[in-house]
ROLO-205658 format. One line per field, with one value per residue (C-alpha): z, y, x. Coordinates in steps of 0.1 Angstrom, whole numbers, padded with zeros to 4 digits. Example, Ala and Ser with C-alpha at 12.3 -4.5 7.8 and 13.67 -1.06 7.14 Angstrom:
2
up: [0078 | 0071]
north: [-0045 | -0011]
east: [0123 | 0137]
END
This chain:
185
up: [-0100 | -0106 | -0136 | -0120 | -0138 | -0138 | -0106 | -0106 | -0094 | -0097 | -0127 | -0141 | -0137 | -0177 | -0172 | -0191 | -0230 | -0244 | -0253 | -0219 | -0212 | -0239 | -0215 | -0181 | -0152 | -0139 | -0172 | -0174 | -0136 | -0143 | -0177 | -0151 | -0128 | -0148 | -0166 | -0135 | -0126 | -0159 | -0150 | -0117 | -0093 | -0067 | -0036 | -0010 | -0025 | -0059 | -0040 | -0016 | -0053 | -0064 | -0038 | -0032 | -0073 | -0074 | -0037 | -0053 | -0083 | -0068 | -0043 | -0055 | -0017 | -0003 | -0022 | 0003 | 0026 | 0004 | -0009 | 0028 | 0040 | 0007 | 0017 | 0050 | 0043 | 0012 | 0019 | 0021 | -0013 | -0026 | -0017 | -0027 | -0057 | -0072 | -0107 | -0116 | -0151 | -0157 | -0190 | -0184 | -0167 | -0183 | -0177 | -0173 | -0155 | -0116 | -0084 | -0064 | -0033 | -0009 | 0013 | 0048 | 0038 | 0004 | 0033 | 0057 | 0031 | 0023 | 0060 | 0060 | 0032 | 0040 | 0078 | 0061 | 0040 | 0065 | 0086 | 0059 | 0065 | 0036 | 0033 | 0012 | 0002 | -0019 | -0047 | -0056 | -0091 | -0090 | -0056 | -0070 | -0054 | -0088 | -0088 | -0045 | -0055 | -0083 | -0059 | -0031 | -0056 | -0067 | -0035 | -0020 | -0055 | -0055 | -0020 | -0006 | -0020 | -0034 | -0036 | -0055 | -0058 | -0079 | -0101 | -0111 | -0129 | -0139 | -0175 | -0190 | -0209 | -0177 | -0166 | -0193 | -0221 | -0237 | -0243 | -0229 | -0197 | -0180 | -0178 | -0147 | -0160 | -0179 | -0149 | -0131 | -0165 | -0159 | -0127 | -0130 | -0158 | -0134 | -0108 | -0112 | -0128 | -0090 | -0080 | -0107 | -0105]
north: [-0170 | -0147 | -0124 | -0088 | -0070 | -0035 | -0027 | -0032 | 0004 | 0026 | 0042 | 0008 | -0001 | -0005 | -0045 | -0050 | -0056 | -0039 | -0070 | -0085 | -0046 | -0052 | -0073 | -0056 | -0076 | -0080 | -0095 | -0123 | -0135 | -0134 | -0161 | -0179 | -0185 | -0198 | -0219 | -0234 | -0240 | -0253 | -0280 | -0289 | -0272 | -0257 | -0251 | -0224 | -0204 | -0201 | -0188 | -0166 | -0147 | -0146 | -0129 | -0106 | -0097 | -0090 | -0073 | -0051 | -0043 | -0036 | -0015 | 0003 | 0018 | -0013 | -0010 | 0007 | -0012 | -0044 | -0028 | -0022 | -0059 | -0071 | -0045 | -0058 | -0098 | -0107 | -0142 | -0130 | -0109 | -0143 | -0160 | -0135 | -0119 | -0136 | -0163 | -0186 | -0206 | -0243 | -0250 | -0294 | -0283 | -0274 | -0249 | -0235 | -0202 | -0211 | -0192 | -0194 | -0213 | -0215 | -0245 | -0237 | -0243 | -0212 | -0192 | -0197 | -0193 | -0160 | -0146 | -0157 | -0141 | -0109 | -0111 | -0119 | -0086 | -0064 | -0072 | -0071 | -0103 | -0128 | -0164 | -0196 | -0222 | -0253 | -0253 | -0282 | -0289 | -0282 | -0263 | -0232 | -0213 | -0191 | -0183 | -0174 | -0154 | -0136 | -0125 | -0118 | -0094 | -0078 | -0072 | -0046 | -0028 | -0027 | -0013 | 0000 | 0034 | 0034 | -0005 | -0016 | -0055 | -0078 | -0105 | -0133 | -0165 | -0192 | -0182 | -0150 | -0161 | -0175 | -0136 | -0120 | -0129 | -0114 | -0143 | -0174 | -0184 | -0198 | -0168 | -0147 | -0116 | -0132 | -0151 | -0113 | -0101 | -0129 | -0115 | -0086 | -0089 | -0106 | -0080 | -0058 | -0025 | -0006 | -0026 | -0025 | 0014]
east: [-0304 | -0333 | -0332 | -0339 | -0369 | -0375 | -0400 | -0434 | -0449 | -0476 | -0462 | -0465 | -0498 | -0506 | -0506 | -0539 | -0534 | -0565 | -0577 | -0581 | -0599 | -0624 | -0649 | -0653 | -0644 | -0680 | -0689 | -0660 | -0671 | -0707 | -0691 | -0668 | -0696 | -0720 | -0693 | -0685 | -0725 | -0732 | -0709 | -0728 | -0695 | -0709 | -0692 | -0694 | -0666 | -0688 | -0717 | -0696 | -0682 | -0716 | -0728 | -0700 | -0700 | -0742 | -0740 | -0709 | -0732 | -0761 | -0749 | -0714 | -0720 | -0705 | -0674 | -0654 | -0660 | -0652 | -0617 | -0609 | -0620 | -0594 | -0570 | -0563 | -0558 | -0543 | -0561 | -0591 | -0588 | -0576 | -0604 | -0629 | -0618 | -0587 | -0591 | -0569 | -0565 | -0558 | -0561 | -0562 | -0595 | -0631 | -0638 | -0602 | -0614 | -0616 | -0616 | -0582 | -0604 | -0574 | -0565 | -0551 | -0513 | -0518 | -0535 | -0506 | -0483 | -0496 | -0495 | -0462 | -0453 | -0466 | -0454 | -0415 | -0420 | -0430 | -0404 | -0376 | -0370 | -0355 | -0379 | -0370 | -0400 | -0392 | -0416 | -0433 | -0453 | -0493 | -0492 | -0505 | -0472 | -0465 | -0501 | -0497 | -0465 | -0480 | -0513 | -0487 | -0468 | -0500 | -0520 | -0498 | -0492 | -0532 | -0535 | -0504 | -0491 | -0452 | -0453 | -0422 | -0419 | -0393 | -0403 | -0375 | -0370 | -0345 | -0356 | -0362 | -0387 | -0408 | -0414 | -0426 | -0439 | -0473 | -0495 | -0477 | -0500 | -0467 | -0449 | -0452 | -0463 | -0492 | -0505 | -0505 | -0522 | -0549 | -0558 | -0557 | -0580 | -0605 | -0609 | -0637 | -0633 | -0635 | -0609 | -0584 | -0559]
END
């Protein structure tokens, strides 16, 4: 059985240890990406980020419309914004590039929510579904006023704990420490 946590709300919103705050998030992509290029990946999702992180820079007109396009799929945020870490890969910073099952997943996810409706998923190793759960707890606390969400383990120690890249919280703290400083409450 889950262990309840308190909620994740808006008065909550301090998830960023100063530390992680030190480098802006434009700077830590700008690293990622070239750590990635530097080790010959390139793939369209790589140069989709790029683009979106320069055009986003050059141009903070376009933000708007950018929050509103990752506002309204959480899939789509995913895709463009959201970084993962695996640290049995070099380099261990990588963009969450979705396959079609994460994406449906997602949909689902939100779908189930919206319509108070309850959803079991059996979880498999390596799937990324902690990582999906994490971005499908954050999205809507990012975009959707009053957003309370629940956070649960068969361990306590799996939620939270500052520093230990298998806990929950700390996978939430990685990604949030990703996003670019517009994007971040």
């Amino acid at each position: 059985m889950p262990l309840p946590l308190p909620p994740l709300t808006s008065k909550t919103r301090q998830a960023i240890t100063p530390e992680q705050a030190q480098i802006d998030g434009y700077q830590k992509i700008l690293s990622a990406l070239d750590a990635l290029q530097a080790e010959g990946v390139e793939t369209h999702c790589l140069q989709r980020r790029r683009e979106l992180l320069l055009a986003a820079h050059d141009d903070p007109s376009i933000r708007p419309e950018l929050l509103a396009a990752a506002q309204s799929d959480p899939a789509q945020w995913v895709s463009d914004w959201v970084w993962t870490s695996d640290p049995r890969r070099k380099p261990s910073v990588l963009p969450f590039d979705l396959f079609p099952k994460q994406v449906e997943y997602l949909h689902r996810r939100r779908d189930r929510i919206n319509a108070r409706e309850h959803g079991l998923i059996e979880k498999s190793r390596d799937a990324g579904l902690t990582w999906l759960n994490c971005c499908g707890t954050l999205h809507p606390w990012l975009f959707e006023d009053g957003y309370k969400g629940t956070v649960g383990s068969r361990k306590a120690m799996l939620v939270d704990r500052i520093g230990d890249p298998d806990s929950i919280f700390e996978k939430m703290r990685f990604i949030l420490s990703y996003l670019l400083d517009w994007m971040r409450p």
